[in-house]
C-alpha positions in Angstrom: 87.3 -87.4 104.7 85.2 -85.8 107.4 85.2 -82.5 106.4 84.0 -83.1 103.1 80.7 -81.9 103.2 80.0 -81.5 99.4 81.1 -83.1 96.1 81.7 -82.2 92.6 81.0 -85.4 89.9 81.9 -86.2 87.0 80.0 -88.3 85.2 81.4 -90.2 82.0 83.9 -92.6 83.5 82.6 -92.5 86.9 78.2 -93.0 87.0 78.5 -94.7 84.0 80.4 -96.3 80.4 78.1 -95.1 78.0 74.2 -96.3 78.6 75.7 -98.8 81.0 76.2 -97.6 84.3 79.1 -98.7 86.8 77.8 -101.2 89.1 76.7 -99.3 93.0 75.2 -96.5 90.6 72.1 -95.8 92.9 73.6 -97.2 96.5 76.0 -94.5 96.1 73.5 -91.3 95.6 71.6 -93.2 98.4 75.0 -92.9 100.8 75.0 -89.0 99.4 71.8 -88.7 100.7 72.3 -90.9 104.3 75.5 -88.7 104.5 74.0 -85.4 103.7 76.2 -84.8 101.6 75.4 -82.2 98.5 76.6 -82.8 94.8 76.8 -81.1 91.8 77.3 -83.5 88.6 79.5 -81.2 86.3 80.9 -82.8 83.0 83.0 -81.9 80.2 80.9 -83.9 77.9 79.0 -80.9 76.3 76.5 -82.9 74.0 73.7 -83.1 76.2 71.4 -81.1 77.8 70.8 -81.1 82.1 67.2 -82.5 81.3 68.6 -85.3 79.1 71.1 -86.6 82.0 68.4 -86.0 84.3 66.8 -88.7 82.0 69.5 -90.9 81.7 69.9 -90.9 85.4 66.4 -91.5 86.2 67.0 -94.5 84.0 69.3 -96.0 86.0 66.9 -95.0 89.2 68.7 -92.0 90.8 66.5 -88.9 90.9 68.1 -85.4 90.5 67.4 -81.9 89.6 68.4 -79.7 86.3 69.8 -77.3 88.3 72.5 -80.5 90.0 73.9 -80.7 86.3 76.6 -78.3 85.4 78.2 -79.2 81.3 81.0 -77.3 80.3 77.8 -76.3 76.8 76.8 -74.3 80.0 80.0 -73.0 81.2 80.7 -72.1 77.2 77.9 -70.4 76.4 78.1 -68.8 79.7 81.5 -67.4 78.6 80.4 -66.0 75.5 77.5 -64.5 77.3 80.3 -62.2 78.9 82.6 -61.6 76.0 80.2 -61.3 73.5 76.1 -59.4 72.9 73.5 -61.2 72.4 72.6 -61.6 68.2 76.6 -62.2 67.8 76.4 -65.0 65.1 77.8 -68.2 66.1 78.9 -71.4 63.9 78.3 -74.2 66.7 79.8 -77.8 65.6 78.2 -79.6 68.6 75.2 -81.8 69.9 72.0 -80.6 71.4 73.3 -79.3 74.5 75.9 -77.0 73.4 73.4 -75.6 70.6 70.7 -75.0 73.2 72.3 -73.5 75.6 73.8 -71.1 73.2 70.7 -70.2 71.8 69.2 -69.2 74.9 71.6 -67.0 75.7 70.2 -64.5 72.4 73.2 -65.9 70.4 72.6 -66.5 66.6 73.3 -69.6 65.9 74.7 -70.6 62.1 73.7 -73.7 59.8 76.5 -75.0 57.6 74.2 -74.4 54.7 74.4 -70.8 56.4 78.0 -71.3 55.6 78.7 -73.0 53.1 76.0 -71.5 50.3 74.9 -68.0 52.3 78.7 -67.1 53.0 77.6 -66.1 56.6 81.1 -66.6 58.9 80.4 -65.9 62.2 82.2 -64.2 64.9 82.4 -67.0 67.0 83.1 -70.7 65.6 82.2 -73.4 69.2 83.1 -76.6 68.8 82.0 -79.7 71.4 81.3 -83.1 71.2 79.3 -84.3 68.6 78.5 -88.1 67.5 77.0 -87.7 64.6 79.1 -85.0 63.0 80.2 -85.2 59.4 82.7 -83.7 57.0 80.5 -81.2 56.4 80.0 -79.8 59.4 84.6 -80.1 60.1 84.2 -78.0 56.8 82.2 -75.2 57.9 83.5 -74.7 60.9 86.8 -74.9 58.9 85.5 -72.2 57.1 84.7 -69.7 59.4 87.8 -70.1 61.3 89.8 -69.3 58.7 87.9 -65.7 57.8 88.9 -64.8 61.4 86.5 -66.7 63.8 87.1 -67.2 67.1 87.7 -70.7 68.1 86.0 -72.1 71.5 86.1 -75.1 72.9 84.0 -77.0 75.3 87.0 -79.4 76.8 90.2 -80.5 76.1 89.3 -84.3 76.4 90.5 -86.2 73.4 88.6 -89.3 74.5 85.7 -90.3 76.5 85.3 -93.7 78.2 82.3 -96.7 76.5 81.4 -99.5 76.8 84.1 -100.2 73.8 87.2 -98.7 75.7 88.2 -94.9 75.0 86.1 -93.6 72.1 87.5 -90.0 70.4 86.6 -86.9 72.4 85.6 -83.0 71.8 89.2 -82.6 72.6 90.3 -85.1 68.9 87.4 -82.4 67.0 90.0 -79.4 68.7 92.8 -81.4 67.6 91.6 -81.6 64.3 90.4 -78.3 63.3 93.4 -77.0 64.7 95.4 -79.2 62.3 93.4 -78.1 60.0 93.2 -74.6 59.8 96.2 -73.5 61.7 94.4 -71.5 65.2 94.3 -73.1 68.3 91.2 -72.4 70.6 90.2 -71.1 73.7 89.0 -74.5 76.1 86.5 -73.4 78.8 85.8 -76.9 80.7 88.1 -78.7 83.0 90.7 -78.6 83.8 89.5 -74.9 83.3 88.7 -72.6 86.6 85.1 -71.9 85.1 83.8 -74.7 85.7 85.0 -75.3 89.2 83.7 -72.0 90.4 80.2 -72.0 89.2 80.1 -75.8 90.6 80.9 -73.9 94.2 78.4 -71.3 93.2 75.8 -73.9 93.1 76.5 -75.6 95.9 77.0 -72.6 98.1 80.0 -74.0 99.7 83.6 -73.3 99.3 86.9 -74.9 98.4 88.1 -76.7 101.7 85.0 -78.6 102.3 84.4 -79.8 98.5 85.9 -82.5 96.7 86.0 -83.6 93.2 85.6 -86.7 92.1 87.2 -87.8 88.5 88.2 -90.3 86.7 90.9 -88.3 84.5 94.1 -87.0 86.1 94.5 -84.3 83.1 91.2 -82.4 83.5 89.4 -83.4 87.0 92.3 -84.3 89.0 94.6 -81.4 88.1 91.9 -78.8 87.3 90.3 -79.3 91.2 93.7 -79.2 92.6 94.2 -75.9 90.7 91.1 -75.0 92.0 92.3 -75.4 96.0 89.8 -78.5 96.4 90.3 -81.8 97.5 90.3 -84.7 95.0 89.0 -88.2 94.8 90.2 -90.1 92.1 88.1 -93.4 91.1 89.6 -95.8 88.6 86.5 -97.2 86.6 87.0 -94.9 83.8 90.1 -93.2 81.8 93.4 -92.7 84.4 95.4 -96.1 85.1 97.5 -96.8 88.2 100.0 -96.9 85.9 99.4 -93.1 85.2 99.3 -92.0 89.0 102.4 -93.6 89.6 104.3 -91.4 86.8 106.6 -88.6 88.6 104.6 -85.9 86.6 101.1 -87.2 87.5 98.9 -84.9 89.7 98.4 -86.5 93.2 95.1 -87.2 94.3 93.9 -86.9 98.1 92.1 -90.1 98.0 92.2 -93.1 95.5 89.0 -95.4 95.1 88.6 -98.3 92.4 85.0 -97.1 92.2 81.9 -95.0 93.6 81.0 -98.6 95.1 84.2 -98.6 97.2 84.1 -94.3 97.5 80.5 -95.1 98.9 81.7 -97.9 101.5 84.5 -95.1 102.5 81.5 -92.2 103.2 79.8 -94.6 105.2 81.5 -94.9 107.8 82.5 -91.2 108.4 82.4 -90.0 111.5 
């Protein structure tokens, strides 16, 4: 591992379960730092904002900067930024993060009373994570895909790991507004390329001398692969041993139980 020089995190599944996080949590950014090694924290949880998980991590006593967090809200409305002109109205079923970053980018962002009592549609309907979504909001966005709205996604993950054990994922609100209405959408996070090459971008570094670190064979595992970087694999979150050792499984480089063990690992690098 000596020639890693910079790493790519996730976050849900490997800092933390939920608001607990995994035990080593701040050792480990201190080895980052011991190590010089840069980091970029990119997630496909698209819910929350960089300054919230700058907040949550400062909760758990590891200081970093906005510009460290990379959400696939930011690799979304980055997308739609290049496909689409600013004032293009937008239906957004998501939480704070994917409706922010949206609106900064000039989009116009719909209601479902928009929806459901103006008749606005929308040319774009983006749908992310969202906890406290209701039928409501399913209906609206329902709505407007069925009078021709473009269907985006923030990540294919149909769960997310808690403190409960896999909890449904943006990837389950895809699922079932695909059921639903019959169009299947366009998924911008990982295993996605976007998100791996603005990650680079903000690291400055390139492909052989970053690795990515995931908890999910499916999206971190085979998307860095895809993406010509090493991989680390950690077990504290949604792949099993029992999944690596299937014959269709993407192969990680390295295999850790945790950033605890990863951390012991980086240590003693040459």
């Amino acid at each position: 591992m000596n020639h890693i020089k910079n790493l790519i995190l996730d976050m849900d599944g490997v800092l933390w379960h939920g608001d607990t996080a995994v035990p080593g949590l701040a050792h480990f950014f201190q080895t980052l730092r011991q190590q010089e090694l840069n980091f970029v924290l990119a997630t496909n949880n698209a819910s929350k904002t960089p300054a919230q998980y700058v907040t949550k991590l400062a909760g758990f006593g590891v200081p970093v900067r906005q510009e460290q967090i990379l959400t696939s809200a930011i690799a979304t409305a980055d997308y739609l930024q290049e496909e689409y002109e600013a004032g293009t109205a937008v239906y957004v079923l998501g939480g704070d993060g994917l409706h922010q970053a949206i609106r900064e980018r000039g989009f116009r962002v719909l209601s479902v009373a928009d929806v459901m009592e103006g008749g606005q549609r929308g040319e774009v309907t983006a749908v992310g994570l969202w906890r406290e979504a209701t039928y409501a909001d399913f209906a609206a966005a329902a709505i407007c895909l069925n009078h021709g709205a473009r269907f985006i996604g923030s990540n294919p993950d149909v769960s997310l790991p808690s403190e409960y054990g896999p909890l449904p994922g943006a990837g389950s609100f895809l699922a079932l507004l695909a059921a639903a209405t019959g169009v299947q959408p366009t998924v911008i996070g990982k295993p996605g390329i976007i998100m791996f090459q603005e990650a680079l971008k903000r690291l400055g570094s390139i492909p052989a001398d970053t690795a990515m670190v995931g908890d999910r064979l499916s999206t971190d595992i085979a998307g860095g692969k895809a993406a010509g970087l090493p991989t680390i694999l950690v077990l504290s979150g949604i792949s099993t041993r029992e999944e690596l050792a299937q014959l269709d499984a993407p192969q990680p480089d390295y295999v850790f139980a945790g950033i605890s063990e990863l951390a012991e690992r980086l240590e003693i690098r040459d």
